[in-house]
N, C-alpha and C positions, 0 to 999 in steps of 0.2 A: 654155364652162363644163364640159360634158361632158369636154372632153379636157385640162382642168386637174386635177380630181378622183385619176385616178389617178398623174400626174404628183407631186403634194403628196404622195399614201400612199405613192408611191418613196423623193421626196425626206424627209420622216422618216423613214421603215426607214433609210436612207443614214445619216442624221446621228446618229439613236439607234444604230446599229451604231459607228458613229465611235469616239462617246460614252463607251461600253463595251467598247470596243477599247483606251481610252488607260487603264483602270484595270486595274492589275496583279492578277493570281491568286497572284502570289507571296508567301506568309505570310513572309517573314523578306526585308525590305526591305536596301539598300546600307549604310544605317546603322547602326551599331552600337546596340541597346535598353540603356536603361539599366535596372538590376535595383534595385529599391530593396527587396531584404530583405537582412537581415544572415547570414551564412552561418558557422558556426562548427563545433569542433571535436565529433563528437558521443561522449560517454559508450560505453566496451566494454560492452555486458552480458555480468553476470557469467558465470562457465561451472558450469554445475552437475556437480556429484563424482559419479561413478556408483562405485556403489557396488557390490563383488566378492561374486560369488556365495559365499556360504557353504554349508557343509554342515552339517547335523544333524547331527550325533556328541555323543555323549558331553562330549566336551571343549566344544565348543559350549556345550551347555546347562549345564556347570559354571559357564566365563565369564558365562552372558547370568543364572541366580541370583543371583553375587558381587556383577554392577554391580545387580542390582534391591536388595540385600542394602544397599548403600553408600550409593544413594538413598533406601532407607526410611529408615537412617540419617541423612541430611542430614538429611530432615523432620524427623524427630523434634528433633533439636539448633537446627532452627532453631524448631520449635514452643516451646521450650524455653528461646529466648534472650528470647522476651516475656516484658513486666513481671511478667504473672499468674504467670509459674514462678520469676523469678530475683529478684524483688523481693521479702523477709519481709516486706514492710508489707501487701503483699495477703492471705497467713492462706489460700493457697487460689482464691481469687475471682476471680470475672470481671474486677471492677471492685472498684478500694480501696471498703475498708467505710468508713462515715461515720465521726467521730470524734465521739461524744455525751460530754456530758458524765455525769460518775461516777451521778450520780440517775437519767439517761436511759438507759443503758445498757442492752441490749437481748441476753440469749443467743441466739449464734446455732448452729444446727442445723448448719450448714455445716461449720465449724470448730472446734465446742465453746468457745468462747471469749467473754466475753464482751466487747460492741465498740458 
């Protein structure tokens, strides 16, 4: 029995060695893997404009007044294009004034008018 003992602990290291012997370390096997994601074209991002050093001069600062000039401008025309400036039925106002009848009617401060 004594001289079975290490006999056995041979013969397992043998066979566990075997064992581990017949499984590959090699990560990318004979067969081709299959990919199951979809792979498509992907979007350029955009390329951003750099933009050319300028100089302070004179002429500069004429340009860069005209277009602040042209933009106050827009505002203005566009402030201008709401109901409260282009519509006469506003008298001025935020919001149309009520429409009371002739006995109700009410002077108002705003427009001198009575409404």
């Amino acid at each position: 029995m004594k001289r079975l003992k290490p006999f056995i602990v041979v013969l397992l290291a043998f066979v566990s060695s075997l064992a581990l012997a017949q499984t590959s370390l090699d990560p990318t096997p004979n067969r081709p893997e299959h990919h199951s994601k979809f792979f498509s074209p992907k979007r350029a991002k955009a390329v951003k404009a750099k933009k050319k050093k300028v100089k302070h001069t004179a002429r500069y600062e004429f340009y860069k007044r005209v277009e602040r000039a042209a933009k106050d401008k827009q505002k203005i025309l566009k402030k201008l294009s709401k109901p409260q400036y282009s519509n006469p039925t506003y008298f001025g106002h935020k919001r149309k004034p009520k429409k009371r009848p002739a006995h109700k009617m009410r002077f108002c401060s705003e427009c001198h008018i009575r409404h």
